[in-house]
N, C-alpha and C positions, 0 to 999 in steps of 0.2 A: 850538652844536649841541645837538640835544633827541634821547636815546636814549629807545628804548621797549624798555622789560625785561618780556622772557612766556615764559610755560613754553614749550616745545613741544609741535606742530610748527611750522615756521615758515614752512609752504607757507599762501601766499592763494590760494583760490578767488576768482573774476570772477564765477561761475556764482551767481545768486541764484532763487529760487522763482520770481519774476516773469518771468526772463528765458526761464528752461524752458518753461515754462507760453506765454510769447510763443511762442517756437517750435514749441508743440504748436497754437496756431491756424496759427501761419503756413503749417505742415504741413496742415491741412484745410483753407484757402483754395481749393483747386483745384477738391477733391470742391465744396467748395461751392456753387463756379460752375460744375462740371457738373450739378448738382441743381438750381439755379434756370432754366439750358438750356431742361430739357427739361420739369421740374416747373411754372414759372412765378416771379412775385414771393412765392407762398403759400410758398414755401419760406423767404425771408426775413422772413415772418411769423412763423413756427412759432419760427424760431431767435433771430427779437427777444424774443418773449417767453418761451422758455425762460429763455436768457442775462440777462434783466431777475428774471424767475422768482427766479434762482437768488444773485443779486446778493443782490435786498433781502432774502429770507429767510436769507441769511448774514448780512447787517448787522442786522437784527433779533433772530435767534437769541443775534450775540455778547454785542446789548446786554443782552438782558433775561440772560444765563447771566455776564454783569459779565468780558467776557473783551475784551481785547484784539483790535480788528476786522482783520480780514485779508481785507477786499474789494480791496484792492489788489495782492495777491499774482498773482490773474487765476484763481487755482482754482476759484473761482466760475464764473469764464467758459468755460474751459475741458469744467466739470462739466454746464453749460446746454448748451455747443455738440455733446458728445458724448451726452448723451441726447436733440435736438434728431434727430442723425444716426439714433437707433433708432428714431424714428415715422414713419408716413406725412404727407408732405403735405398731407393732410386731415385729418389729428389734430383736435380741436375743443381750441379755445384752453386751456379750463377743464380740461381734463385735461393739458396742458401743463404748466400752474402747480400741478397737484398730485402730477406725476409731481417738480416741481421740488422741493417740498417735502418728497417721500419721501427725495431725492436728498441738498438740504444738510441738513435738521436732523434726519431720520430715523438716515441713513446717516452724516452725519458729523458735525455738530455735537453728539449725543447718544450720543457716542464722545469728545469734546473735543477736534473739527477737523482740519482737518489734520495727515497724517502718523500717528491715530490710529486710520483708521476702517479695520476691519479685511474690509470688500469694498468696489468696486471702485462709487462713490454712484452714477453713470448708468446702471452694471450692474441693480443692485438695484430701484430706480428704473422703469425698463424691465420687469420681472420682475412686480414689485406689481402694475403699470399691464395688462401681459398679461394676467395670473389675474384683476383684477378689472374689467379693458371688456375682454373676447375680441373682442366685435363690433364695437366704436368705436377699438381698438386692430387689427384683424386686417381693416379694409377696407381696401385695397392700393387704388393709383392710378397711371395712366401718363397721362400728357398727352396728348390728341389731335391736337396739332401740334407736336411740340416743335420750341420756339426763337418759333414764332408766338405763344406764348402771352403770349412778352413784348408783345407788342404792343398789347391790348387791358388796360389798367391796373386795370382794374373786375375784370372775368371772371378776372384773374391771382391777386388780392390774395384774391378770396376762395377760389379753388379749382373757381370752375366752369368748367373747362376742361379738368379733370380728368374720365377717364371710370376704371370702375371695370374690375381687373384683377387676375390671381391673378399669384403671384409665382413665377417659374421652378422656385423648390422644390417650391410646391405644387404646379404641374403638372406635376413631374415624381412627385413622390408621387402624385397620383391618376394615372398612366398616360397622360397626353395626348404623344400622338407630333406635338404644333405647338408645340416649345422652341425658345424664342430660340437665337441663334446665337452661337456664341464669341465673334465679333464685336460682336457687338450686349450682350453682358454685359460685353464689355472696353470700349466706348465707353458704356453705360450707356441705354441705349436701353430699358430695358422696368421692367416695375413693381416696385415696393419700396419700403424705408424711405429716407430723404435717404444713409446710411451705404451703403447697397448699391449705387446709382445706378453708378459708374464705377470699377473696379477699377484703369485707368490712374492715374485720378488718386489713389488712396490708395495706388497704389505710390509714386507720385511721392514724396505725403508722406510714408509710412513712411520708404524709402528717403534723404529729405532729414534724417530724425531719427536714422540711424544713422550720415550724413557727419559729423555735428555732435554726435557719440559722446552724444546723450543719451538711447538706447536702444542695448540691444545685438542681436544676430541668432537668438540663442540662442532665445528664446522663439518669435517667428512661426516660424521655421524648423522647430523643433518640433510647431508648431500644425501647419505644415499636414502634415509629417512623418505626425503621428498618424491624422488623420484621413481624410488618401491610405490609411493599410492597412487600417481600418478598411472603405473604399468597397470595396477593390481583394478585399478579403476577402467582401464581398457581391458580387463580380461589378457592381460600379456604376460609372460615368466618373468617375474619382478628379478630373480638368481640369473638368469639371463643377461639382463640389461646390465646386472651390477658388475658384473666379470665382464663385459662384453665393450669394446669403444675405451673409448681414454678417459670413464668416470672415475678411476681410481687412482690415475696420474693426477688429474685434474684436482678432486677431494683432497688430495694429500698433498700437492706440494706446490699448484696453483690459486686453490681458492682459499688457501691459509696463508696468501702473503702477508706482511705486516701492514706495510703502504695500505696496501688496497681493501682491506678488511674489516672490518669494524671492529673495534677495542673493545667492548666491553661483552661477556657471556651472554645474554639476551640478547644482544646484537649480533653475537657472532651465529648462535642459533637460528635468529629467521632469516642472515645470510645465508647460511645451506640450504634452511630450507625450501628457499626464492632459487636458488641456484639448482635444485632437482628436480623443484618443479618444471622450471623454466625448460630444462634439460629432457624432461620426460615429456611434455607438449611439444616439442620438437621432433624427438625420437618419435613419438605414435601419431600424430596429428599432421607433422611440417613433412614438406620437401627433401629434407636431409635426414641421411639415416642418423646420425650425429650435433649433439646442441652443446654437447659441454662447452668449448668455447667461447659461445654464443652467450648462455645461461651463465657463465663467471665476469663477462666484461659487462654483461645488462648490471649486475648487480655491485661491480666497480664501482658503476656510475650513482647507483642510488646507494654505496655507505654511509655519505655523511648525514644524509638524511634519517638512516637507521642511527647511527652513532649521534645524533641531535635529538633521537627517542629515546632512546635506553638510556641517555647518559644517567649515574645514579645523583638522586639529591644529595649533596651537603649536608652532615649530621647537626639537626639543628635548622635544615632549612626552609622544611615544609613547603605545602603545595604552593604556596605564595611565592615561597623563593623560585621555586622550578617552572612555574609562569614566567617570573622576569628573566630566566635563563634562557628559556624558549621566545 
């Protein structure tokens, strides 16, 4: 018989990086085939070559920074597929692979990888890519037939099938009374990023990440928490705003990074609901029909700050002890 002698604890985890990370694509499998629906094959474009993007620029970065490679972990993939979710369609390839590289070695490889980058690499990413192609980032696309689009292989792959189209937000920011229909933003029917396409299916997946306790409720709940009193406070369709822009990409599978979130429940609470707010002052108030972005990397930056307030006292260690902690 062979003992194994180890400090404590003596609980095993099954739970490894790779397996999480599995079931954060497994969770956007659904949005993703509602986005090829109606978007075409260009949608499977976009997302090969983010996720390749973001691949080699990690195996790259590890080598030349002499570090141990963790392209197999799927962070990589993961980090391509959710910044893939925040462009259009017609995104042009070449700013795909430099949103990717804002993403692994800006954001997190030039932080020392995983687990240290301290916002949220697709977030940031996204942000760069905005400020810097407004116009090649900010042409919105709906497919002219969708579901036919699959059909013709040529016109799918490269996006002409695609016609050009403003996005719920923006038309409801400039006043246009012809919005889509609640219906038609829960089935994903009108124009956006691959991430906004179908509310159904990213509930599905959030919802499948919270069965499998590898998110908790706390944060979206809050997201949209915030951002409801924020509309409801301008006299605006709170039901609107929540189906409507990339809040429920964002809620579910942006602003519950581990990294960038704060650890403890009262922490992770007034994370969302800093990130709704923030989101809903933008949306009614700012320039941009869209804050989520914006409203999840503001709040990157002030976790540890939250996570230095919540943290809970030592049992036994009274307000004295939690002074000297602070």
């Amino acid at each position: 018989m062979n003992l194994k002698v180890s400090s404590s604890p003596h609980i095993r985890a099954f739970g490894t990086t790779g397996r999480v990370m599995l079931n954060v694509i497994a969770a956007l499998i659904p949005a993703l085939g509602v986005s090829t629906y109606f978007f075409g094959l260009r949608v499977l474009v976009v997302v090969s070559v983010t996720i390749a993007s973001c691949v080699i620029f990690e195996y790259i970065s590890r080598k030349i920074m002499k570090r141990d490679n963790t392209i197999t972990d799927l962070s990589a993939v993961v980090t391509g597929l959710l910044l893939a979710f925040t462009l259009s369609p017609a995104t042009p390839l070449w700013i795909c692979v430099l949103g990717a590289f804002v993403a692994i070695v800006v954001a997190k490889q030039m932080f020392g990888g995983i687990g240290n980058n301290f916002v949220n690499p697709a977030i940031l990413a996204r942000i760069v890519l905005a400020v810097s192609f407004p116009v090649q980032i900010g042409s919105w696309k709906i497919a002219s037939a969708p579901g036919a689009a699959l059909s013709n292989f040529a016109d799918s792959v490269s996006g002409a099938d695609l016609i050009s189209s403003a996005t719920p937000l923006g038309m409801l920011a400039s006043g246009s009374t012809e919005l889509p229909t609640y219906l038609e933003l829960f089935l994903g029917n009108r124009a956006g990023s691959l991430g906004e396409v179908s509310v159904i299916a990213l509930l599905l997946g959030g919802i499948y990440l919270i069965a499998r306790g590898l998110i908790k409720i706390w944060i979206p709940i809050s997201f949209c928490i915030g951002t409801v009193i924020i509309v409801l406070l301008s006299g605006g369709d709170p039901m609107y705003h929540l189906i409507s822009g990339g809040l429920i990409l964002g809620a579910f599978f942006m602003a519950t990074d581990y990294v960038t979130s704060p650890l403890t429940n009262p922490g992770k609470i007034i994370f969302g609901l800093g990130c709704g707010l923030i989101t809903g002052l933008i949306r009614i108030y700012g320039n941009l029909p869209e804050g989520v972005a914006f409203s999840i990397l503001i709040m990157n930056i002030v976790t540890p700050h939250i996570d230095k307030l919540t943290i809970p006292v030592p049992f036994g260690g009274g307000k004295k002890h939690a002074k000297q902690k602070a």
